[in-house]
N, CA, C and O atoms as a Tripos MOL2 file, in Angstrom:
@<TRIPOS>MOLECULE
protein
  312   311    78     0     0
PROTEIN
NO_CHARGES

@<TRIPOS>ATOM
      1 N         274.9180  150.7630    7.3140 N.3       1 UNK1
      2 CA        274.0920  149.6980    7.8230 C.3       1 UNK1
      3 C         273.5360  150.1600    9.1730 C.2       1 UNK1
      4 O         274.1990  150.5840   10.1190 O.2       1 UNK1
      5 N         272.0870  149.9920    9.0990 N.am      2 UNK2
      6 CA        272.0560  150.3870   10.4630 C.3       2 UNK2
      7 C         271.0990  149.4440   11.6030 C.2       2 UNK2
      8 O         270.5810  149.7300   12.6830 O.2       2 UNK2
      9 N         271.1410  148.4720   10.9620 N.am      3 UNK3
     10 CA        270.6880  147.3100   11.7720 C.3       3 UNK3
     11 C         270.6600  145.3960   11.2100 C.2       3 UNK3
     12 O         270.8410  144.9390   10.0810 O.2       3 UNK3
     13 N         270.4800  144.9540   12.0050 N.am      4 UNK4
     14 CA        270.9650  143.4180   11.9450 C.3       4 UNK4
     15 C         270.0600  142.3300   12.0980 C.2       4 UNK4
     16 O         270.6370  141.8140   13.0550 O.2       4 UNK4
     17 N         269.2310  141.6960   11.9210 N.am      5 UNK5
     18 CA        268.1730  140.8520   12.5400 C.3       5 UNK5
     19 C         268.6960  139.6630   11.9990 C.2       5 UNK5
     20 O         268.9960  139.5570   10.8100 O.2       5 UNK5
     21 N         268.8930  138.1770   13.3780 N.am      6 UNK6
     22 CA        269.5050  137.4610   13.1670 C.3       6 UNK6
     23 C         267.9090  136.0300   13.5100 C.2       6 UNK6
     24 O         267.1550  136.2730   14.4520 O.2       6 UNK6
     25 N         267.7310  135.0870   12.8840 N.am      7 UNK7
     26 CA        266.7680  134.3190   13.5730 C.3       7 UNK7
     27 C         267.5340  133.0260   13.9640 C.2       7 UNK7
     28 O         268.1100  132.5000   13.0120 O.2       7 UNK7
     29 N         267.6420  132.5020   14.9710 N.am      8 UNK8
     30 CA        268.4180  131.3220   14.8660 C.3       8 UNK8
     31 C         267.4540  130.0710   16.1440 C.2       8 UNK8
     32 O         267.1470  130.0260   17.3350 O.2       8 UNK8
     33 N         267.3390  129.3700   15.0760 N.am      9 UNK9
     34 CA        266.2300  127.9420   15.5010 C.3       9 UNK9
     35 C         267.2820  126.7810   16.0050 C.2       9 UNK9
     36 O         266.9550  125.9020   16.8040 O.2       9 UNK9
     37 N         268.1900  126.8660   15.6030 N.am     10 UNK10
     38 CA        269.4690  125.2960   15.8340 C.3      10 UNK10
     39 C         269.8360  125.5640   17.8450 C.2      10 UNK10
     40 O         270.2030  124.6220   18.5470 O.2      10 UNK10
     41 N         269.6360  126.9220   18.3690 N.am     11 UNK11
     42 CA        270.5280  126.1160   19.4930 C.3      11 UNK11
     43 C         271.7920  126.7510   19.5770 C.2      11 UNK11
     44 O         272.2590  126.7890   20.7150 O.2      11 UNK11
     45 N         272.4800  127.2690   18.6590 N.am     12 UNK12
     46 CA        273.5680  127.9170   18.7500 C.3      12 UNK12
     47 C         274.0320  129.2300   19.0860 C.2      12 UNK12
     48 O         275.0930  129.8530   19.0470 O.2      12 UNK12
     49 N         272.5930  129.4580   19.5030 N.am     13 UNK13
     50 CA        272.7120  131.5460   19.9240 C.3      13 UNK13
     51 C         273.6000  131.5520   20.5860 C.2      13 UNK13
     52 O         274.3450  132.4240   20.1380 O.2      13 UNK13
     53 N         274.1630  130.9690   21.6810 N.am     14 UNK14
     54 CA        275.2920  131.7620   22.9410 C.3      14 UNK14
     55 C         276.2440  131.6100   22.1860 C.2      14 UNK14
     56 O         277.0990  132.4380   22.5010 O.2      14 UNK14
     57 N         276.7970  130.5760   20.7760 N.am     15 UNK15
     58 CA        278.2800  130.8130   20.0590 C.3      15 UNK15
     59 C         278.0550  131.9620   18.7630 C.2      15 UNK15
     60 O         278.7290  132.9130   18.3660 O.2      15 UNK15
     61 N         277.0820  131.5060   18.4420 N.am     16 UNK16
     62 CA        277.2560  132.0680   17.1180 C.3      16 UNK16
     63 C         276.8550  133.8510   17.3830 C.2      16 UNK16
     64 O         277.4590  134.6640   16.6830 O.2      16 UNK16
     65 N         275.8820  134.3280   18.3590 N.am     17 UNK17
     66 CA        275.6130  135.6590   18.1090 C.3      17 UNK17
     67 C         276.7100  136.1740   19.2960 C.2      17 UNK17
     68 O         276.4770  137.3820   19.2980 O.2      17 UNK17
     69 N         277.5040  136.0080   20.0500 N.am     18 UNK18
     70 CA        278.7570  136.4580   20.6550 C.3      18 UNK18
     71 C         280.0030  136.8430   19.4720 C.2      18 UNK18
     72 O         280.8500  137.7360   19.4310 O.2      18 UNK18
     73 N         279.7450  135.9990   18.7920 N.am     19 UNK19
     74 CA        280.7040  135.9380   17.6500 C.3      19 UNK19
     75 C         280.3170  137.1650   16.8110 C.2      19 UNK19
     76 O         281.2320  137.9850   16.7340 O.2      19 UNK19
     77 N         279.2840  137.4660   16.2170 N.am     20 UNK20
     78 CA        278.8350  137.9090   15.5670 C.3      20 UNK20
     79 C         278.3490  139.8620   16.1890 C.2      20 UNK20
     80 O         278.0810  140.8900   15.5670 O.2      20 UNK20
     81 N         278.4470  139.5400   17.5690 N.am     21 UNK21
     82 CA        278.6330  141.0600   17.9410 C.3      21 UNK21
     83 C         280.2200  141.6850   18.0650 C.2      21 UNK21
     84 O         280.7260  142.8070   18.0230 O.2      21 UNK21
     85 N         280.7460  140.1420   18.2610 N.am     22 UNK22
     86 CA        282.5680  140.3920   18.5530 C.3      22 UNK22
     87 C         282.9510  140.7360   17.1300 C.2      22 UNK22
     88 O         284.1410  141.0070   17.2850 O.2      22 UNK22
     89 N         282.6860  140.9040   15.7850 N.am     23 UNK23
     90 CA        283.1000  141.0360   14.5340 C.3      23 UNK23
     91 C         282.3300  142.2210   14.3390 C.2      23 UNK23
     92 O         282.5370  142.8720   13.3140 O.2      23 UNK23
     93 N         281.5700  142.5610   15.0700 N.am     24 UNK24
     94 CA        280.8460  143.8150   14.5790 C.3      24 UNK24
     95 C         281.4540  145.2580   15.3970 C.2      24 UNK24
     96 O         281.1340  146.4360   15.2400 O.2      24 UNK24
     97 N         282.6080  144.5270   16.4620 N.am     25 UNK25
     98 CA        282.8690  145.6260   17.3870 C.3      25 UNK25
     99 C         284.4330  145.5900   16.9800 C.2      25 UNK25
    100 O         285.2160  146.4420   17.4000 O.2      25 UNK25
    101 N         284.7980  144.5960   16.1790 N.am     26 UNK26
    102 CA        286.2000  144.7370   15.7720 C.3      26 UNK26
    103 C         286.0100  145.7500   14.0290 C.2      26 UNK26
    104 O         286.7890  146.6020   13.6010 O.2      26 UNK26
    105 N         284.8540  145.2930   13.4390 N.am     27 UNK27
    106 CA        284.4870  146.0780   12.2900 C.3      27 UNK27
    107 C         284.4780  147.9560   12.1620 C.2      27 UNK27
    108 O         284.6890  148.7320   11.2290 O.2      27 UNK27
    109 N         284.0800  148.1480   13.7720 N.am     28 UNK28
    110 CA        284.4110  149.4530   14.0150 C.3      28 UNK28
    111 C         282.3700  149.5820   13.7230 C.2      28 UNK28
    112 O         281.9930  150.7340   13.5080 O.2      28 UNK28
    113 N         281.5850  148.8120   13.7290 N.am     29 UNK29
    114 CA        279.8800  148.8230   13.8060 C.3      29 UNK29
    115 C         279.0580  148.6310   15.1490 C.2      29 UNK29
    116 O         277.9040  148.2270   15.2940 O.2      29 UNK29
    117 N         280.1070  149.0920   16.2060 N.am     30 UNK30
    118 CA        279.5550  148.5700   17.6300 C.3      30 UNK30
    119 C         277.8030  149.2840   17.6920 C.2      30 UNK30
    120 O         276.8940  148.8070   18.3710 O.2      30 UNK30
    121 N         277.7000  150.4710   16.8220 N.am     31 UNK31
    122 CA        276.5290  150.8600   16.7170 C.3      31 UNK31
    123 C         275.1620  150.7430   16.2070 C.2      31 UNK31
    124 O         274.1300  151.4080   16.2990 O.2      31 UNK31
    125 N         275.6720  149.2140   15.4040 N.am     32 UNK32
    126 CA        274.4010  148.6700   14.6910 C.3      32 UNK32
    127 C         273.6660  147.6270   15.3870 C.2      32 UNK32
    128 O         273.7830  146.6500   16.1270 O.2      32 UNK32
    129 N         272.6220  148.5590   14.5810 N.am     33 UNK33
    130 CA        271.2480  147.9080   16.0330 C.3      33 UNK33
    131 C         271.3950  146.1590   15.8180 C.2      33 UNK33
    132 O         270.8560  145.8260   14.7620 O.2      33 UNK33
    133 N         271.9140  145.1560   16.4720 N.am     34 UNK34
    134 CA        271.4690  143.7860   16.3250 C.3      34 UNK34
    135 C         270.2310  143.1390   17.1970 C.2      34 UNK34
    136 O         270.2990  142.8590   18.3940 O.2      34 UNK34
    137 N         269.1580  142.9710   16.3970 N.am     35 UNK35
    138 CA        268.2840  141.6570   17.2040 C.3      35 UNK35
    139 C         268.2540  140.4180   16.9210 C.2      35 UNK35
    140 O         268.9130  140.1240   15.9240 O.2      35 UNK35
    141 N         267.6850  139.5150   17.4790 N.am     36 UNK36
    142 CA        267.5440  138.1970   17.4600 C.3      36 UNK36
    143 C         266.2300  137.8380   17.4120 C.2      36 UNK36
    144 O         265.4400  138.6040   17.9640 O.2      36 UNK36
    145 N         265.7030  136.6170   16.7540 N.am     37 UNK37
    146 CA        264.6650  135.9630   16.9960 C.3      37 UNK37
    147 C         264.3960  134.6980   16.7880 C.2      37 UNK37
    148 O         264.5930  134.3430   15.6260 O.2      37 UNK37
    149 N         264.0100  133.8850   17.5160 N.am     38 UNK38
    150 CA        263.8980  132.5320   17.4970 C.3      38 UNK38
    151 C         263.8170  131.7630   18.9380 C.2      38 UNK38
    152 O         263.0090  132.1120   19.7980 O.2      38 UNK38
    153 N         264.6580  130.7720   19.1010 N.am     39 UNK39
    154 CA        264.2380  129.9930   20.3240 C.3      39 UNK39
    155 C         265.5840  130.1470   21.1240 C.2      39 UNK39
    156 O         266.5310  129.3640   21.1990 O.2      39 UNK39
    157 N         265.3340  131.8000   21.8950 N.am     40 UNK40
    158 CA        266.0280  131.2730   23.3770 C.3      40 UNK40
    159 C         265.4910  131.3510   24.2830 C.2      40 UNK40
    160 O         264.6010  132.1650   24.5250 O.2      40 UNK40
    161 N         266.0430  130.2660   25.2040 N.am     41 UNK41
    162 CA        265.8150  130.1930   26.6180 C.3      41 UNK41
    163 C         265.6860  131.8960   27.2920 C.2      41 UNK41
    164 O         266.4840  132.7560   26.9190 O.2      41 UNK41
    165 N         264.5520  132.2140   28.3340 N.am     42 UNK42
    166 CA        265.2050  132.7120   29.0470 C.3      42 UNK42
    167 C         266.5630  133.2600   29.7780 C.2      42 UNK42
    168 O         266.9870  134.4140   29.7300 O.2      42 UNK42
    169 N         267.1090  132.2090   30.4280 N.am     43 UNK43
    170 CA        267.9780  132.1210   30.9450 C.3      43 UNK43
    171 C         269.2530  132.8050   30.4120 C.2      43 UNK43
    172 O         269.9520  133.4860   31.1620 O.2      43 UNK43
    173 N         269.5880  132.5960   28.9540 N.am     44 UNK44
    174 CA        270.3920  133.2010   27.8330 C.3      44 UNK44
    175 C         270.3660  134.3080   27.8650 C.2      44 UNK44
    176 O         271.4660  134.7500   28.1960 O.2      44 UNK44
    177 N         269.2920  135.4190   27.5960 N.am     45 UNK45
    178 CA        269.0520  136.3450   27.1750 C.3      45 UNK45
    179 C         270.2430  137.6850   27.9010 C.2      45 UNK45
    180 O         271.0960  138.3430   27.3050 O.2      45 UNK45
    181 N         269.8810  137.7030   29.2620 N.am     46 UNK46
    182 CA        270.7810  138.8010   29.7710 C.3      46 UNK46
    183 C         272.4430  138.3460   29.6830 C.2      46 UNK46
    184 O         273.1510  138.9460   30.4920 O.2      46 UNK46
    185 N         273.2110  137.2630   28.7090 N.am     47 UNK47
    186 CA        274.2030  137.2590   28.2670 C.3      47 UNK47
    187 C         274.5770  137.7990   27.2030 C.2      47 UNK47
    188 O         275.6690  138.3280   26.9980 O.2      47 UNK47
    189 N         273.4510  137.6640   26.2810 N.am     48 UNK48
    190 CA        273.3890  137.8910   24.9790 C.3      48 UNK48
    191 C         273.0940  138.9250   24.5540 C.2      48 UNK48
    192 O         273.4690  139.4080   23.4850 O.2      48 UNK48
    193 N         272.0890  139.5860   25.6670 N.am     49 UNK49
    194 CA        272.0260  141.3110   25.6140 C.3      49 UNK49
    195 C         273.6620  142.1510   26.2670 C.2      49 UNK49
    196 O         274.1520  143.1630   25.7670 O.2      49 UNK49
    197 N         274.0270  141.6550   27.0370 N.am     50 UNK50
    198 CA        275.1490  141.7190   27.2380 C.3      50 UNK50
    199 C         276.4100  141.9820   26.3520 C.2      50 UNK50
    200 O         277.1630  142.9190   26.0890 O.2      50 UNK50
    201 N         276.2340  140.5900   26.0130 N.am     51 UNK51
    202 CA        277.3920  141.1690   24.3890 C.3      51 UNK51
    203 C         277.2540  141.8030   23.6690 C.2      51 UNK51
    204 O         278.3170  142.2220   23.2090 O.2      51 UNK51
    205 N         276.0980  142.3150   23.0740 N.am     52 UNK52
    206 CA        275.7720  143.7410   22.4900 C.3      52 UNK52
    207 C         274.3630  143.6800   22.0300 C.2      52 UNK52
    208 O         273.8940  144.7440   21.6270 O.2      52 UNK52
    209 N         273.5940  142.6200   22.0150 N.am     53 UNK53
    210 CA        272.4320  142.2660   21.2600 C.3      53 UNK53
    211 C         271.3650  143.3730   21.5560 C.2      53 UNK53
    212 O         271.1080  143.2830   22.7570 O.2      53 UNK53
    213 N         270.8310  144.1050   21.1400 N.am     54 UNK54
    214 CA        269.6050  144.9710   21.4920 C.3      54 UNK54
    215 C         268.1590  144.2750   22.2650 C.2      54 UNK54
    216 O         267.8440  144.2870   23.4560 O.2      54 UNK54
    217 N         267.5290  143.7490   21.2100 N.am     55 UNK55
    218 CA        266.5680  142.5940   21.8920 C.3      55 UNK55
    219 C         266.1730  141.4810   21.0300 C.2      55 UNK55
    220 O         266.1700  141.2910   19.8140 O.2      55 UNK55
    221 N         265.8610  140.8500   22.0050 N.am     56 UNK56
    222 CA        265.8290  139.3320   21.6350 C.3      56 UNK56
    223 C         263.8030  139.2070   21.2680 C.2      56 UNK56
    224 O         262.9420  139.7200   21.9820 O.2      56 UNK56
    225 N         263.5970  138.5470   20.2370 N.am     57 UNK57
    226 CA        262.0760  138.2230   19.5990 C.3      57 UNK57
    227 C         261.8120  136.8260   20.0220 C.2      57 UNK57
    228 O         262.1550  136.0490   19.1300 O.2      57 UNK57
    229 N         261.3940  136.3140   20.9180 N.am     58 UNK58
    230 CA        261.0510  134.7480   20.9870 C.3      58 UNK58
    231 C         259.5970  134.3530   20.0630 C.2      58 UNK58
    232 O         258.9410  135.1070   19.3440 O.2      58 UNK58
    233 N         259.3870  133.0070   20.3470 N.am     59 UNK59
    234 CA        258.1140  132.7210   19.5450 C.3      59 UNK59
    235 C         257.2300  133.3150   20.1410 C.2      59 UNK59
    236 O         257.3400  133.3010   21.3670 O.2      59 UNK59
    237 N         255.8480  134.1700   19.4540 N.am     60 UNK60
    238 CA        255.5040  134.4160   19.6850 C.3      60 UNK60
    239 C         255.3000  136.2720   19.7560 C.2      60 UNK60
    240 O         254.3440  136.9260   20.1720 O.2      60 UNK60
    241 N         256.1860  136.5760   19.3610 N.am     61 UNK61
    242 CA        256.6390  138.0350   18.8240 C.3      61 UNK61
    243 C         255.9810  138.1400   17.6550 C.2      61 UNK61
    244 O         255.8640  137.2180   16.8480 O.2      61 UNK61
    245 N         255.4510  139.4660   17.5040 N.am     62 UNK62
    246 CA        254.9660  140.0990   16.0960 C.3      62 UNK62
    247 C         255.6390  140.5290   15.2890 C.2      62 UNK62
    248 O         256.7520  140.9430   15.6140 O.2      62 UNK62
    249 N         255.1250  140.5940   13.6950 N.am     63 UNK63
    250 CA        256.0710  141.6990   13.4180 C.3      63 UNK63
    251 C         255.9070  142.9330   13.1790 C.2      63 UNK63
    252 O         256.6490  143.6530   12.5110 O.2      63 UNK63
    253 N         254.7830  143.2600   13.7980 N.am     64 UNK64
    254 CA        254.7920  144.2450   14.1060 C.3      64 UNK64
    255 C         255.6190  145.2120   15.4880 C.2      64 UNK64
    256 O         256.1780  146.3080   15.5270 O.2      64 UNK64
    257 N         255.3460  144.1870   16.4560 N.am     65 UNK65
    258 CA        256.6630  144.2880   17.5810 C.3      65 UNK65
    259 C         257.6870  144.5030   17.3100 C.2      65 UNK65
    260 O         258.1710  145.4600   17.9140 O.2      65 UNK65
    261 N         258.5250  143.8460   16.3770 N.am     66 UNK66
    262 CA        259.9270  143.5600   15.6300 C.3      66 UNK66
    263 C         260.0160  145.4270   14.6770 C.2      66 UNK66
    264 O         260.9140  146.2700   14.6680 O.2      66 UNK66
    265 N         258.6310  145.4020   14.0110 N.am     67 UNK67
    266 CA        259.1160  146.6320   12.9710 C.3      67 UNK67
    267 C         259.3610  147.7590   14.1760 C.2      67 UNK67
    268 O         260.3680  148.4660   14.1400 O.2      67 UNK67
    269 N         258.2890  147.8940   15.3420 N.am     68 UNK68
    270 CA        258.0710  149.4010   16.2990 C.3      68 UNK68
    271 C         259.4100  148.9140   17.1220 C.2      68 UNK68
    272 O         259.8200  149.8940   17.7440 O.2      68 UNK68
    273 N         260.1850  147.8490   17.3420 N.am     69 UNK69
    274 CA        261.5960  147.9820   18.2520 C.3      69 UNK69
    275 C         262.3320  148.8730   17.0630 C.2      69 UNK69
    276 O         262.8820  149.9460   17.3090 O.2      69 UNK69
    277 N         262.2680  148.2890   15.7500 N.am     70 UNK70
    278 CA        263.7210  148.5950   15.0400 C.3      70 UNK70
    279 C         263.1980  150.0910   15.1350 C.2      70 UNK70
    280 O         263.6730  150.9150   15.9170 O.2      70 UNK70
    281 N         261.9090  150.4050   14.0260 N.am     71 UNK71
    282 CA        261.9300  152.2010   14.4480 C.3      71 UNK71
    283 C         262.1310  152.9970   15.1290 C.2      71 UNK71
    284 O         262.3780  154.1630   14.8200 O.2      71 UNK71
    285 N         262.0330  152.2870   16.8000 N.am     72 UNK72
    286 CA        262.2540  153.5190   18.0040 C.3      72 UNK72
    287 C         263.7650  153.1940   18.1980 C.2      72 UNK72
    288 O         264.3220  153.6080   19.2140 O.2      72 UNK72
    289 N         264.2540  152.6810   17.5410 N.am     73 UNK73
    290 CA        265.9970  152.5220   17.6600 C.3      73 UNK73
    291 C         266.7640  152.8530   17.2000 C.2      73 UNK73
    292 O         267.7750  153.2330   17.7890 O.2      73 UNK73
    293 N         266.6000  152.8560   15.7730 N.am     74 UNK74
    294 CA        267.7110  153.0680   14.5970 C.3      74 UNK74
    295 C         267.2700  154.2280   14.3750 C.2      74 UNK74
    296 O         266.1110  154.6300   14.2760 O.2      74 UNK74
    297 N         268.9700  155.1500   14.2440 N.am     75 UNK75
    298 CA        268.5130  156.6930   14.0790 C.3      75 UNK75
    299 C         267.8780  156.9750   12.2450 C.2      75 UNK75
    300 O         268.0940  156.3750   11.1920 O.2      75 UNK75
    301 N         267.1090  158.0840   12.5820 N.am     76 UNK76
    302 CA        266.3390  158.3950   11.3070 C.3      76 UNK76
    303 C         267.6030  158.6830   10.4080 C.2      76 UNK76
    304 O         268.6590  159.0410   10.9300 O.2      76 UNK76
    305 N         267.4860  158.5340    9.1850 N.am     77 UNK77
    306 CA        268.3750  159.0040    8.3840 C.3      77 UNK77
    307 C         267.9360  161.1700    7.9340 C.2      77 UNK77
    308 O         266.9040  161.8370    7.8580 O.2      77 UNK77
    309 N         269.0220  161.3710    7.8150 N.am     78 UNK78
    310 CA        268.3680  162.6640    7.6740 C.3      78 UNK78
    311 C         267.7610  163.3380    6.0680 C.2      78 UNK78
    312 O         267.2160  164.4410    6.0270 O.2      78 UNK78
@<TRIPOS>BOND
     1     1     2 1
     2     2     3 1
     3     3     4 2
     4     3     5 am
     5     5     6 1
     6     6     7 1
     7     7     8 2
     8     7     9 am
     9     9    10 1
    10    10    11 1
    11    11    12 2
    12    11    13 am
    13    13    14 1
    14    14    15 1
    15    15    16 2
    16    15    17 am
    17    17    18 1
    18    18    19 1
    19    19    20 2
    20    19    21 am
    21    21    22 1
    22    22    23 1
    23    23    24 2
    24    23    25 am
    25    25    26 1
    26    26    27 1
    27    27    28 2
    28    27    29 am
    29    29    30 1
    30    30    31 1
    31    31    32 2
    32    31    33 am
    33    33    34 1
    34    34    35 1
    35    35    36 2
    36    35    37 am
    37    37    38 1
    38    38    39 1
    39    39    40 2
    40    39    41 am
    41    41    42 1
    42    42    43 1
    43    43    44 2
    44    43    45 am
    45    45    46 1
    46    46    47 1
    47    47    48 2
    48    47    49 am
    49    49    50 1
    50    50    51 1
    51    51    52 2
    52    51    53 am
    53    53    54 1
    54    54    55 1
    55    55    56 2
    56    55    57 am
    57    57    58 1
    58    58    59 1
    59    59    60 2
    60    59    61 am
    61    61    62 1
    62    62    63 1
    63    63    64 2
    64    63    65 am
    65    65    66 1
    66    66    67 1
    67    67    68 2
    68    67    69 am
    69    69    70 1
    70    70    71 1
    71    71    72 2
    72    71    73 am
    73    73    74 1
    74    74    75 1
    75    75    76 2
    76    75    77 am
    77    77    78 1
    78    78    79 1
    79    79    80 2
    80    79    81 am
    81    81    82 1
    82    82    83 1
    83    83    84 2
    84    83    85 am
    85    85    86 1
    86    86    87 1
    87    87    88 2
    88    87    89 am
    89    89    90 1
    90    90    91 1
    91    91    92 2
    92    91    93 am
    93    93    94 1
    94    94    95 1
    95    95    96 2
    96    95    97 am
    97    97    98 1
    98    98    99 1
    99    99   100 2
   100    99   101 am
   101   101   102 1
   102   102   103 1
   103   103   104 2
   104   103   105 am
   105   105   106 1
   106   106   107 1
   107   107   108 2
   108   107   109 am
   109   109   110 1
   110   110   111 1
   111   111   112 2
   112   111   113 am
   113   113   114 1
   114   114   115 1
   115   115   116 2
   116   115   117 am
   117   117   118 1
   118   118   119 1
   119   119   120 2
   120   119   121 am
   121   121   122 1
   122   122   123 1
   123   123   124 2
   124   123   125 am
   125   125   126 1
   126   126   127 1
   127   127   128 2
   128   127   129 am
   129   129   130 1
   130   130   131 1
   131   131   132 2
   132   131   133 am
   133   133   134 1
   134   134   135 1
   135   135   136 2
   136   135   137 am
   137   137   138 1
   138   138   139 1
   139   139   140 2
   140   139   141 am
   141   141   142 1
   142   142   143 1
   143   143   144 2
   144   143   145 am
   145   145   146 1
   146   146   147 1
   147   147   148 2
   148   147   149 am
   149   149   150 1
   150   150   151 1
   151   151   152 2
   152   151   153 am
   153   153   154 1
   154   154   155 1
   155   155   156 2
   156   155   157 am
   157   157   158 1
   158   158   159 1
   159   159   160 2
   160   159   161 am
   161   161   162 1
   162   162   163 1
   163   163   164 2
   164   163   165 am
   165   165   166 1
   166   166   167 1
   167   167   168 2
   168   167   169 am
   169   169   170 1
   170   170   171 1
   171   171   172 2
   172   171   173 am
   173   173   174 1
   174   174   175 1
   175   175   176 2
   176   175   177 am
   177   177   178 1
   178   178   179 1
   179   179   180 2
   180   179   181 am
   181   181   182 1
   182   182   183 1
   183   183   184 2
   184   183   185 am
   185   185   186 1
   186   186   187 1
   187   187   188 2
   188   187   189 am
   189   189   190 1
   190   190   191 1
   191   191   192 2
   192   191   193 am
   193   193   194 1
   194   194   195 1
   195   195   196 2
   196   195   197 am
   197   197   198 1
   198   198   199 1
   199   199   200 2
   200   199   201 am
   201   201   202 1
   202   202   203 1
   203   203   204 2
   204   203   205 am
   205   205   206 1
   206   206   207 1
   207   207   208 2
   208   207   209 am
   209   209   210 1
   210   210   211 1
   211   211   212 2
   212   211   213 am
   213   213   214 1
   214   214   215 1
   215   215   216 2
   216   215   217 am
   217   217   218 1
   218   218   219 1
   219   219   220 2
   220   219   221 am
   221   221   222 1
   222   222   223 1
   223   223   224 2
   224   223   225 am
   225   225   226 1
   226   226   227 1
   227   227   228 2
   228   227   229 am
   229   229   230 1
   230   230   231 1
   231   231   232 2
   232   231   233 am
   233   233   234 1
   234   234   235 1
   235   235   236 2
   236   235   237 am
   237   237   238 1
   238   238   239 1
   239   239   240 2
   240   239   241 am
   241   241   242 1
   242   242   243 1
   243   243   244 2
   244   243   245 am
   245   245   246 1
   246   246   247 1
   247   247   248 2
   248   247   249 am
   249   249   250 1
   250   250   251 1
   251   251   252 2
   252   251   253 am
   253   253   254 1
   254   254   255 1
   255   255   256 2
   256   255   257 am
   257   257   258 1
   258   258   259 1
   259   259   260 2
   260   259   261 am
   261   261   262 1
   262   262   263 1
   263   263   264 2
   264   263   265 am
   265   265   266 1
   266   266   267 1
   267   267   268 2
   268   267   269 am
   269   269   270 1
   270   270   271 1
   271   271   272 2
   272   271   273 am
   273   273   274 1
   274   274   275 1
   275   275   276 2
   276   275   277 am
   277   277   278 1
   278   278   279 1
   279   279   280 2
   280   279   281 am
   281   281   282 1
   282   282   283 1
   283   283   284 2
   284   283   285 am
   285   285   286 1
   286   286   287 1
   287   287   288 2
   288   287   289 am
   289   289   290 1
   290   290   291 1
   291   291   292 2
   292   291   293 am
   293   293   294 1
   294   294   295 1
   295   295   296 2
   296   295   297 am
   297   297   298 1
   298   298   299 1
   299   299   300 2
   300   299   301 am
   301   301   302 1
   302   302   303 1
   303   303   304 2
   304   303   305 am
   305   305   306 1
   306   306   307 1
   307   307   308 2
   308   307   309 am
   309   309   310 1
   310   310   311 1
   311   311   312 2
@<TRIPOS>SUBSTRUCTURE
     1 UNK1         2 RESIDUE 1 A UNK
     2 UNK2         6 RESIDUE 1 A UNK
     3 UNK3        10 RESIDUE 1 A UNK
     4 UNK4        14 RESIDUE 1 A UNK
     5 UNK5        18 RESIDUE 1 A UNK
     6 UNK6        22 RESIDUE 1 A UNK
     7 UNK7        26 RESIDUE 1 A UNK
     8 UNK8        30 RESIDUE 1 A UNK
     9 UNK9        34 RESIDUE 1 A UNK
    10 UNK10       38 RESIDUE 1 A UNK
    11 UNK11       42 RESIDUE 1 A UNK
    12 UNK12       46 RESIDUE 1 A UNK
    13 UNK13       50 RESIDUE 1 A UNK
    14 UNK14       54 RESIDUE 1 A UNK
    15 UNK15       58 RESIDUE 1 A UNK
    16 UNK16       62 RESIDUE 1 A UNK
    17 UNK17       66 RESIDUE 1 A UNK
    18 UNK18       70 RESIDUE 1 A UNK
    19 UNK19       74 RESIDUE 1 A UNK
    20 UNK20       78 RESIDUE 1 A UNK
    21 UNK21       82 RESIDUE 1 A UNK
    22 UNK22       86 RESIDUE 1 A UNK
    23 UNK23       90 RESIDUE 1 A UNK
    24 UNK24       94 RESIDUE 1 A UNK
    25 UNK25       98 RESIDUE 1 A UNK
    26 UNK26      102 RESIDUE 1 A UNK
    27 UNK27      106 RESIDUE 1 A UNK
    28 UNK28      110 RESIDUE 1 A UNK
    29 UNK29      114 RESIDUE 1 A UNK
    30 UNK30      118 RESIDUE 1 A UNK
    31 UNK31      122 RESIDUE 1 A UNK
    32 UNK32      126 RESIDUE 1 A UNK
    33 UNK33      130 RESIDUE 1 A UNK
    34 UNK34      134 RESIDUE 1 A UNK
    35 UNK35      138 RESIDUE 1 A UNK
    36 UNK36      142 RESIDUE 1 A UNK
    37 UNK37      146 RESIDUE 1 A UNK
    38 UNK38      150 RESIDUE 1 A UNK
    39 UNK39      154 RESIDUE 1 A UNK
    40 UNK40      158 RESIDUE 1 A UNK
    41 UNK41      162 RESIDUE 1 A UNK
    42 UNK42      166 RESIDUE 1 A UNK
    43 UNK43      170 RESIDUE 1 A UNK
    44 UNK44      174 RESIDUE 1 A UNK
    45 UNK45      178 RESIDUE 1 A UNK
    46 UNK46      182 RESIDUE 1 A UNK
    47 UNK47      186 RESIDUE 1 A UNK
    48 UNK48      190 RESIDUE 1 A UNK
    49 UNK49      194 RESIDUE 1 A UNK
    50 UNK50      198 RESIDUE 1 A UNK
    51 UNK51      202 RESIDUE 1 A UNK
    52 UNK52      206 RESIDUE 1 A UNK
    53 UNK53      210 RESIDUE 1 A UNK
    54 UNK54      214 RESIDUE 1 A UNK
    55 UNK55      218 RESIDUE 1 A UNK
    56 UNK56      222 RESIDUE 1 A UNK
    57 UNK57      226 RESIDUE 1 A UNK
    58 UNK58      230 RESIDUE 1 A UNK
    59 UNK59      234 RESIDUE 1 A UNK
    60 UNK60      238 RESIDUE 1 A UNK
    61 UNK61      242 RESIDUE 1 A UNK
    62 UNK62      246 RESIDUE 1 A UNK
    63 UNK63      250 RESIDUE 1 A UNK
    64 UNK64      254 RESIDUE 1 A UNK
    65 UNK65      258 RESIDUE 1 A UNK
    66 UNK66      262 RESIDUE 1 A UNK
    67 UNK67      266 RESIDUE 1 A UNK
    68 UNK68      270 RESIDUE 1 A UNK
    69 UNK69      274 RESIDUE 1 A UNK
    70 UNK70      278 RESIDUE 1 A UNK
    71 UNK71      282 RESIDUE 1 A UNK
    72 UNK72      286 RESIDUE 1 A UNK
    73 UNK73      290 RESIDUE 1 A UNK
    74 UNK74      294 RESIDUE 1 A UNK
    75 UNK75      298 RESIDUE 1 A UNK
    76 UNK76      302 RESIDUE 1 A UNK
    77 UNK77      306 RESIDUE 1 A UNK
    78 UNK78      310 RESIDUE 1 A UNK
C-alpha cells in the first residue's frame, strides 16, 4: 500500500485521523503516504500534519493538485 486518501465532511478530523495514523504506525505502515480532504479549519492542520498526515486538500483543491501531491510522494514502484 502506498498511500491513503481520507475525505472527512462530519467534523471529526482531530479524532478520527489521529486514530487512524496511530493504527498505521502500530501496523508497522508509518510510511504510507496519508492525505486528507474536506473541511478543516485552518487552525487543525499543523496537528494533524503532525500526527503523520502528509497534506491536507480543503474545498477548493483540484484533482489535479491531489493526483501531482500523491505522484511527487509515493515512491515509484520499480
Amino acid at each position: 500500500m502506498d498511500a491513503i486518501g481520507i475525505s472527512i465532511l462530519s467534523g471529526a478530523h482531530n479524532t478520527i485521523v489521529p486514530r487512524i495514523c496511530e493504527l498505521l504506525r502500530q501496523q508497522g505502515l508509518a510510511d504510507v503516504l496519508l492525505i486528507v480532504g474536506g473541511i478543516v479549519p485552518d487552525e487543525d492542520i499543523p496537528a494533524l500534519k503532525q500526527a503523520g498526515v502528509a497534506e491536507i486538500f480543503q474545498p477548493g483543491a483540484t484533482t489535479q493538485q491531489i493526483v501531482e501531491f500523491i505522484r511527487g510522494h509515493v515512491r515509484q514502484s520499480a
